[in-house]
VOBA-1610 file (N, C-alpha, C; in pm, whole numbers, padded with zeros to 5 digits, always signed):
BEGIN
Unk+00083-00118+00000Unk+00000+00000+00000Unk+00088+00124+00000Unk+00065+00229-00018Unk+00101+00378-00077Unk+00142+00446+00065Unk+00202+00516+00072Unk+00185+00611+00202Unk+00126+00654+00201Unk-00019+00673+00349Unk-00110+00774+00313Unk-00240+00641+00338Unk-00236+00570+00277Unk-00395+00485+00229Unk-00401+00390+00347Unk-00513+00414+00396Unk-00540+00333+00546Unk-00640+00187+00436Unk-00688+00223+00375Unk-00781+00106+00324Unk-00801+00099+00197Unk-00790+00010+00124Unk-00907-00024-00017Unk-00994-00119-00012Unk-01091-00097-00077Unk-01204-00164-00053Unk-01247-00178-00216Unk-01268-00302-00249Unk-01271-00314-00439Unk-01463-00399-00378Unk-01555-00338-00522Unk-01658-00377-00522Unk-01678-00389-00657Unk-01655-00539-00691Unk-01700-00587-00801Unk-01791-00585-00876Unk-01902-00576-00820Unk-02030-00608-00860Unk-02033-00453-00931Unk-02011-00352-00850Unk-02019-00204-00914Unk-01901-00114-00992Unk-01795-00280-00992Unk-01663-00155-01075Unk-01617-00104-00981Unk-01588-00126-00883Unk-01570+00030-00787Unk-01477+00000-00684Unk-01352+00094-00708Unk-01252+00044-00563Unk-01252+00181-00488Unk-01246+00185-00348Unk-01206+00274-00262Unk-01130+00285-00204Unk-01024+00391-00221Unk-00930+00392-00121Unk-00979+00524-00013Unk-00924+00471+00076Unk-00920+00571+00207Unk-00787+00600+00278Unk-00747+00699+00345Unk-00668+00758+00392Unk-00674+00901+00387Unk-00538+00961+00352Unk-00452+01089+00376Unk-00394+01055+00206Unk-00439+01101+00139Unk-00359+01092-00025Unk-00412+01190-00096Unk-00331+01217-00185Unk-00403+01282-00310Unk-00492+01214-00421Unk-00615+01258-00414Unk-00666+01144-00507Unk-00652+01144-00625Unk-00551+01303-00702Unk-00510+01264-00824Unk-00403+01138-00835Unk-00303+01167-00775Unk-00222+01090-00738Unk-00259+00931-00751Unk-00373+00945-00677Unk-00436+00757-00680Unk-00485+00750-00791Unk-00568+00819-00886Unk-00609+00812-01004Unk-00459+00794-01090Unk-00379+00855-01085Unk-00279+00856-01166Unk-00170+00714-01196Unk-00191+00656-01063Unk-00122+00531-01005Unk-00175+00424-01095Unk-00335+00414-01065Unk-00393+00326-01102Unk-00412+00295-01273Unk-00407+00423-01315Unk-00407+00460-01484Unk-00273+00407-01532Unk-00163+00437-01482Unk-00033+00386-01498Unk-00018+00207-01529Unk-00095+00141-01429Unk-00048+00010-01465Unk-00140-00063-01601Unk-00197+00050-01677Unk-00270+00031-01761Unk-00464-00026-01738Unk-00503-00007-01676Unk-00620-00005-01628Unk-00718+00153-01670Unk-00844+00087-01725Unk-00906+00234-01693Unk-00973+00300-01591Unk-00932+00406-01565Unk-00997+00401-01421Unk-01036+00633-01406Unk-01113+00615-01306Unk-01144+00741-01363Unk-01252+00780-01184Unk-01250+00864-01140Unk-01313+00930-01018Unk-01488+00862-01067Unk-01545+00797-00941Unk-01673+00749-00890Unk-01751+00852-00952Unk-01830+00857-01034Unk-01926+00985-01073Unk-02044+00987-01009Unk-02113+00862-00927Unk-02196+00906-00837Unk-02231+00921-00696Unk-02334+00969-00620Unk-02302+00980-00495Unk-02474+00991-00487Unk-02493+00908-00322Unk-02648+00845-00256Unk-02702+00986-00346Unk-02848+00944-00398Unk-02955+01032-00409Unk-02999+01103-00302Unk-02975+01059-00198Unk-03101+01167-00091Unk-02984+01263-00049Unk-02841+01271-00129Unk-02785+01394-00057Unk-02735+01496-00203Unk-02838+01449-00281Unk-02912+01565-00381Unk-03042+01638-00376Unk-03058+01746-00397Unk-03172+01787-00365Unk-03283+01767-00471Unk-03284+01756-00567Unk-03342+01741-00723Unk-03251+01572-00771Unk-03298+01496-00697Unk-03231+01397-00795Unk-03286+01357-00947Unk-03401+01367-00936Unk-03446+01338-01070Unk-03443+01424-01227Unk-03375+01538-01187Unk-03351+01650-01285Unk-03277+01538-01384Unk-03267+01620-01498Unk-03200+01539-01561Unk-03009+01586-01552Unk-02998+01664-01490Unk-02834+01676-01484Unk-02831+01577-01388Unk-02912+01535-01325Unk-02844+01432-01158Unk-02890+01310-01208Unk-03017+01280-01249Unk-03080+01141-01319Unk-02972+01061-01387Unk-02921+00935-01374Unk-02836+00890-01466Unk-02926+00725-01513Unk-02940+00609-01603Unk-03021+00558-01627Unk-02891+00400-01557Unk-02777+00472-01632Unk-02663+00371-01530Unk-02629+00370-01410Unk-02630+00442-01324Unk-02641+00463-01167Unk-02677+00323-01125Unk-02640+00305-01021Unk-02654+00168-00928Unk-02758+00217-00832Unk-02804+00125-00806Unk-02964+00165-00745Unk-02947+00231-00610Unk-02969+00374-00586Unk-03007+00481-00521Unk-02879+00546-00526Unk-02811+00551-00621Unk-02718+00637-00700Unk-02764+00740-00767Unk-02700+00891-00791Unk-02738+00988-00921Unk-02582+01066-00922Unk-02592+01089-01074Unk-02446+01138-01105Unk-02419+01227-00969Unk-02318+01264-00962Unk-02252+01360-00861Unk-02229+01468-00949Unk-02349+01547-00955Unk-02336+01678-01022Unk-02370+01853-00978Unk-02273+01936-00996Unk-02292+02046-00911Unk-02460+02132-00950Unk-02497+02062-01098Unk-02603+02165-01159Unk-02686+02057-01065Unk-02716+01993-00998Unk-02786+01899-00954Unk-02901+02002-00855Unk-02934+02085-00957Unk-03040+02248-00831Unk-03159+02309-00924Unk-03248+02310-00829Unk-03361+02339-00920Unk-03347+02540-00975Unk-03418+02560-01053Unk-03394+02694-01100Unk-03400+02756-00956Unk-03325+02890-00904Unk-03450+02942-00784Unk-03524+03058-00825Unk-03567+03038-00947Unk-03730+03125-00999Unk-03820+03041-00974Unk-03788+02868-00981Unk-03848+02779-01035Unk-03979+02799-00943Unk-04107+02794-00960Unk-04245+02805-00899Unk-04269+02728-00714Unk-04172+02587-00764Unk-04204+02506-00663Unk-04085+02555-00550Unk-04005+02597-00644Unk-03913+02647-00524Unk-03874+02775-00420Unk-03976+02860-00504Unk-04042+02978-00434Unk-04121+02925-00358Unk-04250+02845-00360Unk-04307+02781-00264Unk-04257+02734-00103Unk-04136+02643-00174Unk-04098+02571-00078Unk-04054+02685+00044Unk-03937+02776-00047Unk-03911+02926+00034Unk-04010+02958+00106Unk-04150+03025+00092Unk-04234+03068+00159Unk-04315+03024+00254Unk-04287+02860+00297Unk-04341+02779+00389Unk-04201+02742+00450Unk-04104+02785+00435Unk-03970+02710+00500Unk-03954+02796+00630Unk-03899+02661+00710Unk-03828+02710+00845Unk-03695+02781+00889Unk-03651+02767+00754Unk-03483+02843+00733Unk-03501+03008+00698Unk-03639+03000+00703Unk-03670+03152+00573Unk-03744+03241+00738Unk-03684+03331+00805Unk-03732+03423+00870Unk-03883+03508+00846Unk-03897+03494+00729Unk-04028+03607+00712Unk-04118+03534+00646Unk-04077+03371+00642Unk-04192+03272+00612Unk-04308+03263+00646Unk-04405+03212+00577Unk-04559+03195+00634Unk-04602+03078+00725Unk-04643+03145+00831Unk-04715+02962+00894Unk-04836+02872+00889Unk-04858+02786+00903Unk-05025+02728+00891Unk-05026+02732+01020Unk-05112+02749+01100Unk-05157+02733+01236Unk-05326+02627+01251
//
């Protein structure tokens, strides 16, 4: 193992190895590309820590089940109708409306 990498963890079933530690993860990308392998950064990450998973920038049809790409556009417009809504009933929003 590398200096730095406390663990890898390879998951077959999904393609998918993890390393963990203190590294650079270009570095580990770079390692692994070297011995001739293709290999390339995890592109997705759990759905429920997207807010819009189903948009189509986050939707992927290859994703492993409760996967969506790991994407920064992964945000609804904020003109968007529903998301003014959400604003105006939210608990984060100071001058929000309440139902009583």
């Amino acid at each position: 193992m590398h200096a730095g990498v406390k663990q890898v963890e390879v998951n077959r079933k999904q393609s998918k190895v993890t390393v963990s530690g203190n590294v650079d993860r270009n570095r580990v990308l770079k390692k692994i590309q070297n011995t001739g392998k293709r290999a390339e950064f995890w592109p997705y990450i759990p759905y429920n820590l997207v807010a819009y998973p189903y948009i189509s920038q986050a939707y992927d049809k290859k994703a492993p089940s409760g996967y969506v790409k790991n994407s920064i556009q992964a945000l609804s417009s904020p003109n968007a109708m529903d998301e003014k809504l959400t604003n105006l009933f939210s608990d984060e929003n100071p001058n929000a409306c309440s139902i009583m």
